[in-house]
Backbone as a printed PyTorch tensor [residue, N CA C, xyz], in Angstrom:
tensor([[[  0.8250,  -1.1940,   0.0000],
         [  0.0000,   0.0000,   0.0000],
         [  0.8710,   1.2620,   0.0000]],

        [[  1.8810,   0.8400,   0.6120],
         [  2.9640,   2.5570,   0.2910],
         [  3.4090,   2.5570,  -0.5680]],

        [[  3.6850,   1.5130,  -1.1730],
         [  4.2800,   2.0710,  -3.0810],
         [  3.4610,   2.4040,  -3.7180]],

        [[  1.7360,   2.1290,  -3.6130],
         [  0.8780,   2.3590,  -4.3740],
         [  0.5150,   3.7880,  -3.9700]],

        [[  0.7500,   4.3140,  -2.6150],
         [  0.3900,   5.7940,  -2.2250],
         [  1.4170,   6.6280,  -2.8270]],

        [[  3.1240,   6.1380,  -2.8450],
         [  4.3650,   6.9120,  -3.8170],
         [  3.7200,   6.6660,  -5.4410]],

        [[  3.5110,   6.0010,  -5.8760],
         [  2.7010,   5.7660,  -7.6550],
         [  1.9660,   7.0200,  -7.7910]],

        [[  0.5480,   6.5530,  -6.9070],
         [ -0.1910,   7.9170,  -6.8490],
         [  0.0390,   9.4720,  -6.7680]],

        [[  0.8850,   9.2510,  -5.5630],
         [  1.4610,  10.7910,  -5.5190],
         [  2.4300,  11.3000,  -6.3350]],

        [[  3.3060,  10.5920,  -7.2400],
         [  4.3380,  10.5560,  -8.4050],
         [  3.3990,  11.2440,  -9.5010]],

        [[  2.0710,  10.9310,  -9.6770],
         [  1.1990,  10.9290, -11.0080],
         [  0.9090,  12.2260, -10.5770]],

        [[  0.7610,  12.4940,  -9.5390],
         [ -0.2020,  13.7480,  -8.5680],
         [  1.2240,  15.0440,  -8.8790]],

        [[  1.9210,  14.7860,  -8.2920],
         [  2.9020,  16.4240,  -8.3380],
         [  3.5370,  16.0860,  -9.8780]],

        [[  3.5080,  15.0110, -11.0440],
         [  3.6760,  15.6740, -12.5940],
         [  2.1490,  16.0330, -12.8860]],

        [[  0.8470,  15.7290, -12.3090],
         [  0.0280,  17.0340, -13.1440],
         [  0.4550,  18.2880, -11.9500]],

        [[  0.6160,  18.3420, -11.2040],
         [  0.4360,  19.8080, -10.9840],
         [  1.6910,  20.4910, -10.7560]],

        [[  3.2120,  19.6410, -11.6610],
         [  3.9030,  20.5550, -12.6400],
         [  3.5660,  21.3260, -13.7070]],

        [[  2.4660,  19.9690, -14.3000],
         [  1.8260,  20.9360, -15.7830],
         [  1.0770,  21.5040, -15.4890]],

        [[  0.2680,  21.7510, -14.2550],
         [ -0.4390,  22.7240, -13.8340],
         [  0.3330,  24.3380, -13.9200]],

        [[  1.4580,  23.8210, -13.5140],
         [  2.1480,  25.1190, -13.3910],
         [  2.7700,  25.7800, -14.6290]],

        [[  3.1230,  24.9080, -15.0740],
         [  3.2040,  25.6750, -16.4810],
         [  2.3520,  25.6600, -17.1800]],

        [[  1.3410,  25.0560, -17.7620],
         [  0.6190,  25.1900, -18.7510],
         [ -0.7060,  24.9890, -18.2160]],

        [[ -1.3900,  24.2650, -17.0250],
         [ -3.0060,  24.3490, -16.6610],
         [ -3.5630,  23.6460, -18.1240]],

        [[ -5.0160,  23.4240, -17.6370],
         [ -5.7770,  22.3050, -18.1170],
         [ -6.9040,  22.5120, -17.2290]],

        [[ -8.0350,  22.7160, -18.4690],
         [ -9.2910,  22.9860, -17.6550],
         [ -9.8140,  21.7700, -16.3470]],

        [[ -9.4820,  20.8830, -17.1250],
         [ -9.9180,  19.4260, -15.8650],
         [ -9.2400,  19.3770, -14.5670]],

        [[ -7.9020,  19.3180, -15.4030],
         [ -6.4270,  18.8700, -14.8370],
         [ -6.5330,  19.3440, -13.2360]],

        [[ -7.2080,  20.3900, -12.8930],
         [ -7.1090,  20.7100, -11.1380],
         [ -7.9820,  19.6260, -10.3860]],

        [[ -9.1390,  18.7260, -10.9430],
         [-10.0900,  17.9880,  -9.8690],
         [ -9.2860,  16.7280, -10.1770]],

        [[ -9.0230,  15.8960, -11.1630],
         [ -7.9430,  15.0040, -11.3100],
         [ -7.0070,  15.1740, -10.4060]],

        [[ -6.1880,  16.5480,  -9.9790],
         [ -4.7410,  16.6250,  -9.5610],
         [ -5.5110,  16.0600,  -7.9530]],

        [[ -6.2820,  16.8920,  -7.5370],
         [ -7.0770,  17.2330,  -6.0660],
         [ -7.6630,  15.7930,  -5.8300]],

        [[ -7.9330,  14.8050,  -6.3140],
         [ -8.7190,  13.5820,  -6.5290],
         [ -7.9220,  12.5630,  -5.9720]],

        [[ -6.5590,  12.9170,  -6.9510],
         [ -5.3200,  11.7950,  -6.9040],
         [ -4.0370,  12.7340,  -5.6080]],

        [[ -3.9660,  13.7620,  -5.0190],
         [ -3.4880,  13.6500,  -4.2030],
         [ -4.4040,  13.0830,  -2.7940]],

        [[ -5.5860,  12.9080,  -3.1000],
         [ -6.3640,  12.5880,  -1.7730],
         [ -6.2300,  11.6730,  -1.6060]],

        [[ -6.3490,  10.6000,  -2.6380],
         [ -6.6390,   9.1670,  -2.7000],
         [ -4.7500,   8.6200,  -2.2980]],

        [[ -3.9330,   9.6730,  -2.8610],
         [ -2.8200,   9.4040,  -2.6250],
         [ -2.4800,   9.4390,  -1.1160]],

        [[ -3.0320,  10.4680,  -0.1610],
         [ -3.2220,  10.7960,   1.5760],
         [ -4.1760,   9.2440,   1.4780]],

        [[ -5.0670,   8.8510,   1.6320],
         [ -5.6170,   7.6570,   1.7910],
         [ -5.0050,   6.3750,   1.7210]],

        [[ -4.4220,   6.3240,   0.7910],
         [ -3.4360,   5.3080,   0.7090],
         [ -2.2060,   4.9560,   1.4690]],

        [[ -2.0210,   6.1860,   1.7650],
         [ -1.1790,   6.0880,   2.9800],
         [ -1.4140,   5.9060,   4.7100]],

        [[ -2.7720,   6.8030,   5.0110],
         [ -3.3000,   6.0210,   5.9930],
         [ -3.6230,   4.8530,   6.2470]],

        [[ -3.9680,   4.4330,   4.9880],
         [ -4.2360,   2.8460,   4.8720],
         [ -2.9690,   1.6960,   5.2860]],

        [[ -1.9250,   2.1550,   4.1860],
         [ -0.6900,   1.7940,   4.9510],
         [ -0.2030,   2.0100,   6.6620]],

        [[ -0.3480,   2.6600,   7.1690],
         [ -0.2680,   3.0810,   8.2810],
         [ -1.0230,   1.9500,   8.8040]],

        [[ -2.4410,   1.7190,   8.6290],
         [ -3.5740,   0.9920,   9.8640],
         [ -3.1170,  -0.4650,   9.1150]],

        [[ -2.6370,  -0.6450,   8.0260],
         [ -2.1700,  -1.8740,   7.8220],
         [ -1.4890,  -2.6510,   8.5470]],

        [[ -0.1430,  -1.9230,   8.1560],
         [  1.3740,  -2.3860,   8.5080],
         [  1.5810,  -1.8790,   9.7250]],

        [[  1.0590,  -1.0490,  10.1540],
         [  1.3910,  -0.1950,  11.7290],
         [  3.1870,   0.1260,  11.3960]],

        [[  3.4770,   1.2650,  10.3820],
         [  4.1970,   2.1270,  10.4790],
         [  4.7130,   2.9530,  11.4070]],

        [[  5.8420,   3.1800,  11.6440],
         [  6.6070,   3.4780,  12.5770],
         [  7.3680,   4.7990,  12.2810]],

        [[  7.2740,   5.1920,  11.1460],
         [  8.5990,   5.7070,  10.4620],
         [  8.0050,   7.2580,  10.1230]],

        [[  9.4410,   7.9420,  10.8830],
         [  9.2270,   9.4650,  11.1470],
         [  9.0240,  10.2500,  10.0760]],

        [[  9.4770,   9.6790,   8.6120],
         [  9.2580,  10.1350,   7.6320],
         [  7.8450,   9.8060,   6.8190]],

        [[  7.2500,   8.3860,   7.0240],
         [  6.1630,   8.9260,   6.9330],
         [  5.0010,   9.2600,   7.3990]],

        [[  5.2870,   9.5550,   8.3490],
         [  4.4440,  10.0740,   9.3980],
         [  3.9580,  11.7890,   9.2520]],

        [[  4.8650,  12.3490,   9.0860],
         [  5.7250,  13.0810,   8.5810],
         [  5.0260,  13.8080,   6.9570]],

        [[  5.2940,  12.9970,   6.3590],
         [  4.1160,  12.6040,   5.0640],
         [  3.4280,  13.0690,   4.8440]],

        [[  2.5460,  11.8480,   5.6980],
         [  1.2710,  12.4320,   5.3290],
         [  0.2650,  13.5470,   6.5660]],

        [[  1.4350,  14.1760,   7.4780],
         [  0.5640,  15.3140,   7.8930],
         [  1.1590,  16.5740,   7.1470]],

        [[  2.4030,  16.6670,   6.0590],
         [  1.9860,  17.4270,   5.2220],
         [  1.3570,  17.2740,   4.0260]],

        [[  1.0570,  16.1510,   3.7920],
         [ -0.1910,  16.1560,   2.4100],
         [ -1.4920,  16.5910,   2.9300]],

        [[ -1.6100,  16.0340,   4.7470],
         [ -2.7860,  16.9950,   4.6870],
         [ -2.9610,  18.3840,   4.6020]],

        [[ -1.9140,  19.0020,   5.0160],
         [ -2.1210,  20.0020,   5.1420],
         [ -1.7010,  20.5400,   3.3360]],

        [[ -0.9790,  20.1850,   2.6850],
         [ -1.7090,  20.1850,   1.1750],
         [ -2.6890,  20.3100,   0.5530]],

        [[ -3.3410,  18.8220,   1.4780],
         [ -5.1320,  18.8550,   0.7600],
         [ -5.8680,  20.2810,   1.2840]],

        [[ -5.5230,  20.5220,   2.3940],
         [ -6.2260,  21.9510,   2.7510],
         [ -5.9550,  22.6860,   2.1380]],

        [[ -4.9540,  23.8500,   1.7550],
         [ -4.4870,  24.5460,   1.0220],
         [ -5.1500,  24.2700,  -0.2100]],

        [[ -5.1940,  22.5770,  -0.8430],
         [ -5.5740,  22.6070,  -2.0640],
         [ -7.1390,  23.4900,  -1.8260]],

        [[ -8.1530,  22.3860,  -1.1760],
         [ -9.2890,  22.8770,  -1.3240],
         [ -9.5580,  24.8060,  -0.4320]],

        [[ -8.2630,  25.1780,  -0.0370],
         [ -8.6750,  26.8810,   0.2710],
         [ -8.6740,  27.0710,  -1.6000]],

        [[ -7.6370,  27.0350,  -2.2080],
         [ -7.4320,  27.2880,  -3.8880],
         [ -8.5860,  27.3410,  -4.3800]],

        [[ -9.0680,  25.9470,  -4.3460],
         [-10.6440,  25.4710,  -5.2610],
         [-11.9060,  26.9360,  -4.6040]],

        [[-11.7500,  27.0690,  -2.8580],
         [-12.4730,  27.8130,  -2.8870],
         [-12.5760,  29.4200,  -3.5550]],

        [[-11.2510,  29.7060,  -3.7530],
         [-11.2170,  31.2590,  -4.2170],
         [-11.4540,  31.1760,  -5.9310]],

        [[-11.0780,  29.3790,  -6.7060],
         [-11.4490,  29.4530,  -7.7160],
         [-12.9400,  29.6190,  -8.1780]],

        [[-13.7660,  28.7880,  -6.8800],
         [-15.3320,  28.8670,  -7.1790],
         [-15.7080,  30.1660,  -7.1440]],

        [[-15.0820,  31.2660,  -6.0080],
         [-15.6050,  32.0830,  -5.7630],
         [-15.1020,  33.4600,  -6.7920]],

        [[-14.5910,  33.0110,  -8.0060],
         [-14.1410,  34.0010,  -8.8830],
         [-12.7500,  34.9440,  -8.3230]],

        [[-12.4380,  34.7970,  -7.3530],
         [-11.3020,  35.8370,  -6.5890],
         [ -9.8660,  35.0170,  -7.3810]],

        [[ -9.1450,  35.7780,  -7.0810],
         [ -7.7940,  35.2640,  -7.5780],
         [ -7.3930,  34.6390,  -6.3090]],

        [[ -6.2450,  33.8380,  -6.7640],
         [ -5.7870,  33.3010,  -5.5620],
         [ -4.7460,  33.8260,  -4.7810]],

        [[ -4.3200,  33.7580,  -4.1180],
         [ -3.1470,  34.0280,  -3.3720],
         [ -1.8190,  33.6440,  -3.4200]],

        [[ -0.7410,  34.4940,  -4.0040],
         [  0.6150,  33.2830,  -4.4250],
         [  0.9130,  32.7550,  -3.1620]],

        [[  1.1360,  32.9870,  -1.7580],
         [  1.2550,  32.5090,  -1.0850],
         [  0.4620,  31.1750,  -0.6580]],

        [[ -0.5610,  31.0710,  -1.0870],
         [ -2.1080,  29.8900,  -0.8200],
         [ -0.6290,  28.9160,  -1.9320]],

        [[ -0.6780,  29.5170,  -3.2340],
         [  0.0280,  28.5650,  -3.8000],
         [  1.4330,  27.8850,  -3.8530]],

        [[  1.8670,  29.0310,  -2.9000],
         [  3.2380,  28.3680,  -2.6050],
         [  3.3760,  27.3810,  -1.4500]],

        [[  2.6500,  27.5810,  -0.6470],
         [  2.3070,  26.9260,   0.8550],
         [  1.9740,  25.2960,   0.1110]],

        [[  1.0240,  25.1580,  -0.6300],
         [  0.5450,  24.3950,  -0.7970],
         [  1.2330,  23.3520,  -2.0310]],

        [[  1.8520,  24.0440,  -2.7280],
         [  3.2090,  23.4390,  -3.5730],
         [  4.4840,  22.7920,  -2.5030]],

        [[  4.7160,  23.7320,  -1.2220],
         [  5.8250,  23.1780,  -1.2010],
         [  5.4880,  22.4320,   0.1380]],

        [[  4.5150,  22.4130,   0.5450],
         [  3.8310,  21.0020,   1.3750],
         [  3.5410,  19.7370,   0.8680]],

        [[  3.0780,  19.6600,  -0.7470],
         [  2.9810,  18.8620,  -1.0910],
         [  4.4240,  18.0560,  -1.6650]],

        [[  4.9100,  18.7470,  -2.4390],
         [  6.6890,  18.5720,  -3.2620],
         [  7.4730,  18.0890,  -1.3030]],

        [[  7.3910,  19.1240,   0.0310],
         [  8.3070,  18.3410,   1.0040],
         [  7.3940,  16.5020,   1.1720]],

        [[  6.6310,  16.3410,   1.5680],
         [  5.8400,  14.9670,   1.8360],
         [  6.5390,  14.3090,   0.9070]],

        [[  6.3680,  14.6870,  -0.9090],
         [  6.5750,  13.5460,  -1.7220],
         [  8.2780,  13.1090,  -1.3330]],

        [[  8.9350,  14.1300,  -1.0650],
         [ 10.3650,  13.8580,  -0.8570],
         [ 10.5110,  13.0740,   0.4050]],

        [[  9.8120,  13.4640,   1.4060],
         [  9.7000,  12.6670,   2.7910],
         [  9.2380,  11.0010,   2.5100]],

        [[  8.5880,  10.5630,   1.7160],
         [  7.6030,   9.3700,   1.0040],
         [  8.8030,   8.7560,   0.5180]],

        [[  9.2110,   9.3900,  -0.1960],
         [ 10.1020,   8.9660,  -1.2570],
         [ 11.6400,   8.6640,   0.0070]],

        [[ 11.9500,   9.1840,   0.5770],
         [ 12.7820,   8.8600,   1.5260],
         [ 12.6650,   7.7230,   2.3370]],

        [[ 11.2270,   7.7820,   2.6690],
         [ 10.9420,   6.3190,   3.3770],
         [ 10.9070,   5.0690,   2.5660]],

        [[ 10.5230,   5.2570,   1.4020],
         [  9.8480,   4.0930,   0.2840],
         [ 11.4290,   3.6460,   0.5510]],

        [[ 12.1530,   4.0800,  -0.4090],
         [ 13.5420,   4.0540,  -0.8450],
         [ 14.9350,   4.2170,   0.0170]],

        [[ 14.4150,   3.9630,   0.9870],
         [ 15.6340,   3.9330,   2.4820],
         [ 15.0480,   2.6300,   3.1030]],

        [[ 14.0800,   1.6830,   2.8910],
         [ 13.5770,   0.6900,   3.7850],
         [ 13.9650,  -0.3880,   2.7600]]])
């Protein structure tokens, strides 16, 4: 279940590279879909295997706090306002530290 939550989240921060450069009308509920399911997958791992490990622990309380940030974004997108570069930097580099934290654990065990 944790390689399948690193898969997921691998697929998850290359769309929302191309988010960043180039966007895609869909491409934001896809990105928001597959980092969740990607946080899920990792809890799952967790109540599985009973994980231990500071890195991903680590993880996935910054993907959550990713997913928040994501859905503050979605809200200023519904609500026509621009967003905040800060909303988007917070939330880029919460998500990009976790995948590196993930990726540290996957690939150090």
């Amino acid at each position: 279940m944790l390689t399948i939550s690193f898969i997921i989240l691998s697929a998850t921060i290359a769309m929302g590279a191309y988010l960043l450069a180039r966007g895609y009308p869909g491409l934001p509920i896809v990105h928001g879909a597959s980092g969740a399911a990607g946080l899920i997958a990792l809890v799952l791992a967790f109540r599985a295997h009973a994980l231990s490990g500071v890195f991903a622990q680590d993880a996935a309380w910054l993907l959550a706090a990713g997913l928040c940030g994501g859905i503050a974004i979605a809200t200023f997108k519904a609500r026509g306002r621009p967003t905040p570069g800060l909303l988007l930097l917070l939330h880029a580099t919460a998500g990009g530290l976790a995948y590196l934290l993930l990726a540290g654990f996957v690939f150090g065990h």
